[in-house]
C-alpha positions as CSV (number, residue, x, y, z in Angstrom):
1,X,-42.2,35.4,112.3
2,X,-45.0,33.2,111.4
3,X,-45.9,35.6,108.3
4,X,-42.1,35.3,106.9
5,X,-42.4,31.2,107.5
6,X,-45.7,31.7,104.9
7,X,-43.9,33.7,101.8
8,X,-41.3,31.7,100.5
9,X,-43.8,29.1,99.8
10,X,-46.1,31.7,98.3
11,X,-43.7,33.2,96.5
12,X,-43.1,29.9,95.1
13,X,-47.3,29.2,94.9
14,X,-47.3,32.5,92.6
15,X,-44.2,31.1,90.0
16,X,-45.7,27.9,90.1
17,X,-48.9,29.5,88.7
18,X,-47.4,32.0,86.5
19,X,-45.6,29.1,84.7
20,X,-48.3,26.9,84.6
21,X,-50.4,29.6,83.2
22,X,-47.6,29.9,80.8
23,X,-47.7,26.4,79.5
24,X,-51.5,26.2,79.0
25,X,-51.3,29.5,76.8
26,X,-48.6,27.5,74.8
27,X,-51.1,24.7,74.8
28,X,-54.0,26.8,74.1
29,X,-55.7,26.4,77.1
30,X,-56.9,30.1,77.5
31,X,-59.8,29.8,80.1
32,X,-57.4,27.4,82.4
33,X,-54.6,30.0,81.6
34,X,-56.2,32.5,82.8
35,X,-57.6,31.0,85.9
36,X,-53.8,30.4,86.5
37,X,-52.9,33.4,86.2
38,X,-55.4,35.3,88.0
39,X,-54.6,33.2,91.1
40,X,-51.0,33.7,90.8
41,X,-52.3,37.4,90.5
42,X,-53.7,37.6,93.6
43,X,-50.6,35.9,95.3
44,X,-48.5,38.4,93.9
45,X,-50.5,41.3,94.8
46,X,-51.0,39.9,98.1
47,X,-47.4,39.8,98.9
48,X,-46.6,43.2,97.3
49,X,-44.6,41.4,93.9
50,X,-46.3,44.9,92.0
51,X,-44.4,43.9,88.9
52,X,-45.1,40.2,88.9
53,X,-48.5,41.1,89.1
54,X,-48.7,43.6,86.6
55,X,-47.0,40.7,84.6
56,X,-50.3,38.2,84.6
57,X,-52.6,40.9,84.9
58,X,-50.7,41.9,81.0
59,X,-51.0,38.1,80.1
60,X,-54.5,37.9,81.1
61,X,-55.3,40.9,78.8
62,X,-53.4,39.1,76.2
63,X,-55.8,36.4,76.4
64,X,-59.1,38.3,76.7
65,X,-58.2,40.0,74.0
66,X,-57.7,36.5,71.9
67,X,-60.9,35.7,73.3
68,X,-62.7,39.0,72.0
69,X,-63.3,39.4,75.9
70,X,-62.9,42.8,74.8
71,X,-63.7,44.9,78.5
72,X,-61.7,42.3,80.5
73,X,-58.9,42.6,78.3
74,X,-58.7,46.0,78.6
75,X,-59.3,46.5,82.4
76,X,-56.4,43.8,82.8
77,X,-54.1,45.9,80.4
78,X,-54.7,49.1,82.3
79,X,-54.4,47.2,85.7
80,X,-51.1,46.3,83.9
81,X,-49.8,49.7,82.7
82,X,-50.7,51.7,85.8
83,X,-48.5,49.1,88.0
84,X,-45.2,48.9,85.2
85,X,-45.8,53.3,84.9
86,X,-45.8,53.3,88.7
87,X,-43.2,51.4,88.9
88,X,-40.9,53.3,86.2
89,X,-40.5,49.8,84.5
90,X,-40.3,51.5,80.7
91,X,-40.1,48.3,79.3
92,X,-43.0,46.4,80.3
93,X,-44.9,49.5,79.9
94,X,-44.2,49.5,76.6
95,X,-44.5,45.8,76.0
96,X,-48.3,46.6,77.5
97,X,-48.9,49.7,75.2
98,X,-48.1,47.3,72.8
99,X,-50.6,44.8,73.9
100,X,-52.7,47.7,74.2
101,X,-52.6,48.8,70.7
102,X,-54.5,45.9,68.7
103,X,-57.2,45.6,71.3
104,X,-58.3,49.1,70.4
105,X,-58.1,48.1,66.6
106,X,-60.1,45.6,67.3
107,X,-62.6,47.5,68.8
108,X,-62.2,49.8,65.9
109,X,-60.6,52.6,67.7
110,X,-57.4,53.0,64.9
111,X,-56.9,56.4,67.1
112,X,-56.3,55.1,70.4
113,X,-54.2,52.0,68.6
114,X,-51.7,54.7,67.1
115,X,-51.2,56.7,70.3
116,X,-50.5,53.3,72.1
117,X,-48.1,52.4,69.7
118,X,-46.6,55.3,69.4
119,X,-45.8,55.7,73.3
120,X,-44.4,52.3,72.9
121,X,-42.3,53.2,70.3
122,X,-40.7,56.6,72.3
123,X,-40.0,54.1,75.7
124,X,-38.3,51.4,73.6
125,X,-36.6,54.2,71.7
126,X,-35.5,55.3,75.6
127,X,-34.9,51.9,76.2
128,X,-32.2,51.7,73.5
129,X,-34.6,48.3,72.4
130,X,-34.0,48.9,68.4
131,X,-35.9,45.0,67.8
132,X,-38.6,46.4,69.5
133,X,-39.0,49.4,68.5
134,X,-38.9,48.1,65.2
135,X,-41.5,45.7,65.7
136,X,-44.0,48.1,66.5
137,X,-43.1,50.5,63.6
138,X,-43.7,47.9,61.6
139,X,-47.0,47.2,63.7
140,X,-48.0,50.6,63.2
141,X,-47.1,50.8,59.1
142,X,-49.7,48.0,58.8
143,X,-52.6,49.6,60.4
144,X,-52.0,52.8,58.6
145,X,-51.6,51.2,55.3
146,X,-55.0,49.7,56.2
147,X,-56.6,52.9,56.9
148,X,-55.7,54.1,53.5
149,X,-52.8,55.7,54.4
150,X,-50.3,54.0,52.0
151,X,-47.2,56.3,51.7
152,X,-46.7,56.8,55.6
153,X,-47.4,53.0,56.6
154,X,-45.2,51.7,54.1
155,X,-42.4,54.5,55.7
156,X,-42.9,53.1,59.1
157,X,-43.3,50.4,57.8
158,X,-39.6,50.5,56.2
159,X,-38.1,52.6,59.1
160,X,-39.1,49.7,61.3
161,X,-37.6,46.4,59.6
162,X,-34.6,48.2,59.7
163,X,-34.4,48.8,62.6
164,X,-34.5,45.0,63.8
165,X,-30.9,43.5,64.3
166,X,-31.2,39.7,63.5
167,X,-34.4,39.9,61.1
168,X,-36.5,36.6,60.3
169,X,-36.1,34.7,56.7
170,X,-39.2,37.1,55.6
171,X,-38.1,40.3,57.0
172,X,-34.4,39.5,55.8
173,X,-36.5,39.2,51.9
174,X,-38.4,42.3,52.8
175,X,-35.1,44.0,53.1
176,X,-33.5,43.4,50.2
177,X,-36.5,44.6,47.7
178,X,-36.7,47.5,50.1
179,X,-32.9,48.0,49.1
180,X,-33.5,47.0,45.1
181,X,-36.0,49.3,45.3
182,X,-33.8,51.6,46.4
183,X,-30.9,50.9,43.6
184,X,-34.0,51.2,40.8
185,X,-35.0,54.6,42.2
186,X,-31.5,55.9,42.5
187,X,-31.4,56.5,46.1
C-alpha cells in the first residue's frame, strides 16, 4: 500500500523532469537538459514506464550527439532502440534509427548511417507515416549526394519531398522545379 501511496507522485517527479528537460533543450541548456533527463530516466525505469524511459534515454542521445559526446550518444540511442524494439513501438524505433543515422555520419561511418535510415524508412513505411518517411528519404538523398553518389541521392532525394503532405515554403519551391524539370524533360 505504502508503495502505490509513492508512484503517483513519482510518476508526476518523472513528467516534471522530462518537461523540464524539454524546456532547457529549447533553451539550449544541454548539460542541465540532460541532467533532467537522466533523472527522470531513472524514475521511469524505476517504476517500469519502459517507453518513457526509452524516450529520454533517445533525447539524451540527441544531445550527446549535439555535444560530439559521440560514445554517450550512442550507448543512450541503443538503450533507446532496444526498449521501443522490445516494446514493438515501430514508431519511436524509427524516430531513434533516425537519431541514429547522423551520429554514425558523424563518426564517419556513411555505412552504418544508410542502414539506420533505411530501417527507418521500411517502419514508417509500416507505419503508414508518409511525412516521415519522406523526411528521412530526403535525409538519406543528401548523404549519398555527398558521397558522390549524385544520381541516386537526388532520386531519394525527389522520392522523399513527395512524399511529405503539407511541405515547408522551401520544399513547396523544391517541388515545383522538380515538376518544371519534369515538363522540360518531357516526363
Amino acid at each position: 500500500m505504502f508503495t502505490h501511496a509513492i508512484m503517483p507522485d513519482m510518476n508526476k517527479e518523472g513528467e516534471k523532469l522530462r518537461a523540464e528537460g524539454l524546456r532547457l533543450f529549447e533553451a539550449a541548456s544541454l548539460d542541465e537538459a540532460a541532467e533532467a533527463f537522466g533523472l527522470a530516466a531513472k524514475i521511469f525505469d524505476a517504476d517500469g514506464k519502459l517507453g518513457d524511459t526509452a524516450e529520454v534515454y533517445n533525447n539524451m542521445g540527441v544531445i550527446f550527439r549535439l555535444q560530439k559526446r559521440f560514445s554517450e550518444a550512442g550507448t543512450m540511442l541503443e538503450k533507446a532502440l532496444q526498449l521501443f524494439a522490445g516494446l514493438g513501438d515501430k514508431t519511436r524505433e524509427a524516430e531513434t534509427l533516425g537519431n541514429l543515422a547522423p551520429l554514425y555520419k558523424q563518426q564517419g561511418d556513411t555505412r552504418r548511417a544508410l542502414e539506420a535510415y533505411k530501417q527507418a524508412a521500411v517502419l514508417f513505411r509500416e507505419q503508414s507515416d508518409a511525412d516521415k518517411e519522406g523526411q528521412i528519404l530526403m535525409a538519406m538523398g543528401i548523404l549519398e549526394f555527398g558521397r558522390g553518389h549524385r544520381r541516386d541521392g537526388l532520386s531519394l532525394y525527389e522520392v522523399g519531398i513527395r512524399l511529405i503532405q503539407y511541405p515547408s515554403g522551401d520544399q513547396k519551391r523544391i517541388r515545383m522545379m522538380l515538376q518544371l524539370r519534369q515538363k522540360l524533360l518531357g516526363g
